[in-house]
N, C-alpha and C positions, 0 to 999 in steps of 0.2 A: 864562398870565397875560401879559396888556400892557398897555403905560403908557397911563395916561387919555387925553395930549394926541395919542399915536398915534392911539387908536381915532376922536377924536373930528374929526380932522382928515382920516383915512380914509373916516368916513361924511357929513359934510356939507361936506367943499370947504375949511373955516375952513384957515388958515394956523396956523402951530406960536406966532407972533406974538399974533396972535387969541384961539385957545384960552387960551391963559398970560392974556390981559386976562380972559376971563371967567371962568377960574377965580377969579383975582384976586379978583372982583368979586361971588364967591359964589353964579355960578348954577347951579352941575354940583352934581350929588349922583346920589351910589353907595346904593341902596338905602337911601334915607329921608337920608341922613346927607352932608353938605358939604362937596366937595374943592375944596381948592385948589393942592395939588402938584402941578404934571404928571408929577413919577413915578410918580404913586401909579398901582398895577398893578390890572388887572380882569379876572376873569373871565367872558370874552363869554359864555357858558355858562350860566352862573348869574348873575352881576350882573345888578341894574336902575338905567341908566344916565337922568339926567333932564336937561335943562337945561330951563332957565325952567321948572320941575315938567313939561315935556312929554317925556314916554319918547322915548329914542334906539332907533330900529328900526335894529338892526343886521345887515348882511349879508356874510357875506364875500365873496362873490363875488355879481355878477347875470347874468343871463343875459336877451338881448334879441332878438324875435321885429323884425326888418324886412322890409319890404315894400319893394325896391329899385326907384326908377325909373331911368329913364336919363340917362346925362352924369352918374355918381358912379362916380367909383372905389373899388375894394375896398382902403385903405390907410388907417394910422391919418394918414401926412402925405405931399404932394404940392406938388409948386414949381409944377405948372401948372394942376391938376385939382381940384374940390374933390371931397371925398373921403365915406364914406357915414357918416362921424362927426357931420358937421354936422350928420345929420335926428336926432340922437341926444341926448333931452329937457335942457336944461340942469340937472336936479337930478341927472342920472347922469355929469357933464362931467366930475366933478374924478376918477374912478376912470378907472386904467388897462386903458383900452377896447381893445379892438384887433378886426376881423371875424374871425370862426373861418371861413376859408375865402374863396374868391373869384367874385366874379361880374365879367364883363368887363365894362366902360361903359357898353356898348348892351344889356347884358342886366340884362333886369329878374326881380324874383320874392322869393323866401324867401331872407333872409340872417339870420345868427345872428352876435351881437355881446357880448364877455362877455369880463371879465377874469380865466379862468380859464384860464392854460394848459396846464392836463395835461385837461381838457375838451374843449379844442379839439384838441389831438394825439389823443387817444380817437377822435375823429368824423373827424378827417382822417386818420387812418394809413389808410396801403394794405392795412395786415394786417387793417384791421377792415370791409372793404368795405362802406363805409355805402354807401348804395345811395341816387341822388340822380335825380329826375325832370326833365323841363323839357317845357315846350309847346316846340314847334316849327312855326314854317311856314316853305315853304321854296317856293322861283320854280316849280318842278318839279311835277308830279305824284309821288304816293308811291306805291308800289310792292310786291309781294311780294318782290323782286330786293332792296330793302333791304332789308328784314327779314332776310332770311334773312345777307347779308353780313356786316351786322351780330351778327348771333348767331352768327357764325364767326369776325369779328374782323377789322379794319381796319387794311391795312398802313400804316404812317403813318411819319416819318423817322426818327422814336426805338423803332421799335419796332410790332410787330400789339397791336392795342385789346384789353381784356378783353372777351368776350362783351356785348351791349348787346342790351337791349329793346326794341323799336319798335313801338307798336300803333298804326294809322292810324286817325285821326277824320273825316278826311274829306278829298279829292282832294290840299290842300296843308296839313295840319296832320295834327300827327300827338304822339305824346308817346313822349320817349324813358327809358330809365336806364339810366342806368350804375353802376359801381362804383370809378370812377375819375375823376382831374380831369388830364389833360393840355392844353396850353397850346393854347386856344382847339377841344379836341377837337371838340365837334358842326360845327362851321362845317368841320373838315378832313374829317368821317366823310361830309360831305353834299357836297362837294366832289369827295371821291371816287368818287360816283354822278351828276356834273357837275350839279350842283344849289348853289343858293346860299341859306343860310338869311337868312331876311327879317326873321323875330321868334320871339327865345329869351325862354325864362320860365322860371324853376322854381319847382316849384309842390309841393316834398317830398323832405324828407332824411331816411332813414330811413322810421318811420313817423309821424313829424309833415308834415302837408301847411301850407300856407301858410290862413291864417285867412281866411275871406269876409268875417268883418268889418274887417280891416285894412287901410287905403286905402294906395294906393301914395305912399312919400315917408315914413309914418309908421311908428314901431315902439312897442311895449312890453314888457313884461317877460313871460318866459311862465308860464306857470300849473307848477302841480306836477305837473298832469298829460302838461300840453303837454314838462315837462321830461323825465318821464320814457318819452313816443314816442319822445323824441331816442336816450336812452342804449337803447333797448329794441333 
């Protein structure tokens, strides 16, 4: 059970100020019937939550499908950079949003945005090696010599990489995964085969791939199905 002015100030943005004026004012009702205390407690479960007679869709938590371009950074705030919140719909603004995960600046592709944090530790621990894709092209011709390097494991300063998959699509493009995110990894793994990657994308986390109809810069929310590629 929680208080009316919580729930209602959780799912559309209103201030604890706000809420308290409309209750006031008799426009909230709990299953046919007129509240106006913001203590009065609800059960999201079972209650039917209205204002102005129009049903309160309640969520606890959302979970959002973006399509990153580039010059955004992976942070909920930034003193210099603007960050990949701002493509993020103003009806979802007022929850506490944060990326589940990271993509560097210049890398674009599938990001997931969601204010659920034992969701995003789930997808990001190391122990659950979600397994995450990305296009790659790189200055270089590609090679069997990477491949194989790669699926042995790449000595790097903190440590040799976890085994990574490389299938080439064509002379400088190629698509890689791993099961790990170390700091700026691809650009070090392709480095180390004196090659400089030119353009990263990811394009699937787990078994959810990035949507063809999602334009780059825009996101939404993902389907129940799309939810559960992620946790599969």
């Amino acid at each position: 059970m929680e208080r009316i002015d919580k729930i209602i100030c959780s799912q559309t943005g209103y201030t604890r100020k706000e809420v308290k004026r409309i209750l006031h004012k008799k426009r909230v009702e709990v299953n046919n019937q007129v509240i106006v205390d913001s203590d009065y407690k609800v059960d999201i479960e079972k209650d039917k939550i209205t204002i102005d007679k129009e049903e309160l869709q309640i969520k606890e938590y959302v979970y959002l499908i973006l399509n990153k371009p580039k010059g955004y950074v992976s942070a909920t705030k930034d003193n210099k950079d603007i960050t990949v919140l701002e493509l993020v719909p103003e009806e979802y603004r007022h929850r506490d949003l944060f990326p589940a995960g990271r993509l560097d600046k210049d890398t674009t592709g599938l990001m997931l945005i969601t204010d659920d944090g034992k969701f995003a530790h789930e997808i990001l621990s190391p122990k659950k090696h979600v397994k995450k894709s990305y296009l790659v092209r790189i200055d270089q011709k590609m090679n069997e010599k990477m491949i194989e390097h790669f699926k042995k494991g790449v000595l790097l300063k903190e440590g040799v990489t976890k085994p990574a998959e490389l299938e080439i699509i064509d002379e400088h493009t190629g698509i890689i995964t791993l099961t790990e995110g170390k700091y700026h990894q691809i650009k070090r793994m392709f480095l180390k085969e004196n090659s400089i990657v030119t353009e990263l994308k990811r394009i699937k986390m787990g078994n959810l791939s990035l949507p063809k109809d999602l334009k780059e810069g825009f996101c939404r929310e993902c389907t129940k199905e799309e939810f559960n590629l992620i946790k599969e």
